[in-house]
ZADO-306331 format. One record per residue (C-alpha): x, y, z; residue number from 0. Coordinates in steps of 0.1 Angstrom, whole numbers. Example, Ala and Ser with C-alpha at 12.3 -4.5 7.8 and 13.67 -1.06 7.14 Angstrom:
2
     X     Y     Z   i
   123   -45    78   0
   137   -11    71   1
//
This chain:
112
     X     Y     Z   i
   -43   -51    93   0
   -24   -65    66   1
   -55   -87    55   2
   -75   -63    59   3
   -61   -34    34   4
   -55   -64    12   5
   -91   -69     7   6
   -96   -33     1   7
   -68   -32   -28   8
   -82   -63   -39   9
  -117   -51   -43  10
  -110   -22   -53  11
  -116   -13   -98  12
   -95    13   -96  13
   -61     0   -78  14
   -62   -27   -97  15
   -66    -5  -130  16
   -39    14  -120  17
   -12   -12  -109  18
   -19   -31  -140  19
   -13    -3  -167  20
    22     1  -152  21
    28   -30  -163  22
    63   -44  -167  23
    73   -11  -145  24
    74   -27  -117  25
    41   -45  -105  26
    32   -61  -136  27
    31   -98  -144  28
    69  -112  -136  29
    80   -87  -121  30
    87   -82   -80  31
    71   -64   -57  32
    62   -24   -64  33
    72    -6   -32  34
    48    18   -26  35
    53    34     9  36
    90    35    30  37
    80    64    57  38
    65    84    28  39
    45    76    -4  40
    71    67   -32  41
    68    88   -67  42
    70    69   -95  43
    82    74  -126  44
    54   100  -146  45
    37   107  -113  46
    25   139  -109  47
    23   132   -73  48
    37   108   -42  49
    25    73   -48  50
     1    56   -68  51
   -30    81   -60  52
   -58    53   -62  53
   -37    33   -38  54
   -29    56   -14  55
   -63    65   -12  56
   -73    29    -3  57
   -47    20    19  58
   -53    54    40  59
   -94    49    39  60
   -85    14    52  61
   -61    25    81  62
   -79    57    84  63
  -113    36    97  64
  -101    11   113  65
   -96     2   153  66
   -73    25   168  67
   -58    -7   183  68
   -52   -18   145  69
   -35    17   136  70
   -13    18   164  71
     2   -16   160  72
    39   -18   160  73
    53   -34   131  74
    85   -44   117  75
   102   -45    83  76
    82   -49    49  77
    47   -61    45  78
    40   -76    11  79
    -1   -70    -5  80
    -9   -93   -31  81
   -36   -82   -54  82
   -45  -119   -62  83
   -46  -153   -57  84
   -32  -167   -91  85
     7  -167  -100  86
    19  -132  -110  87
   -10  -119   -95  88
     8   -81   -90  89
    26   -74   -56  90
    24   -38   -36  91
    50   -35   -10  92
    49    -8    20  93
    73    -4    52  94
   103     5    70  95
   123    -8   102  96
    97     3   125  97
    68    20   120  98
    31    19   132  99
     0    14   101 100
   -10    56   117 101
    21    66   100 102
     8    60    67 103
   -16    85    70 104
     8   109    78 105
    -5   132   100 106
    25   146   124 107
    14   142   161 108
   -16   117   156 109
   -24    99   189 110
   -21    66   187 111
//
């Protein structure tokens, strides 16, 4: 899964348009990872609302479609999203201690 919502960030105009006009606010070019999920969809600073809209949008399209065997994969800790293959390409960040890729798309009740 992680590969695969990579590739959709990656390919993706507008994610990529979006993480780089924040910048040095967090996912710009030296800077660490942006964390943009944590059990819910973090709100940045200026957001109107949770998360990075255009990224959200891809990551849940991704994990939305895919195999239910892919959502409902257990997974531990943080998973890191680069959004490119050359140094300082920008990092996205998204996790908790234990959580499933179907939580993302935070629907209460889903069947895994």
């Amino acid at each position: 899964m992680i590969r695969r919502v990579q590739a959709a960030l990656r390919k993706d105009v507008l994610v990529r348009t979006e993480v780089s006009a924040l910048g040095s606010g967090g996912a710009g070019r030296g800077a660490g990872p942006l964390l943009v999920w944590n059990g819910d969809w973090v709100q940045g600073r200026g957001e109107d609302g949770k998360g990075l809209a255009a990224v959200r949008e891809a990551i849940i399209w991704e994990v939305g479609f895919a195999p239910k065997a892919c959502r409902s994969e257990p997974v531990r800790g943080l998973v890191m999203f680069t959004l490119g293959e050359t140094p300082g390409a920008a990092r996205l960040v998204a996790g908790q201690t234990e959580w499933r890729w179907s939580d993302m798309l935070g629907v209460k009740g889903m069947v895994r």
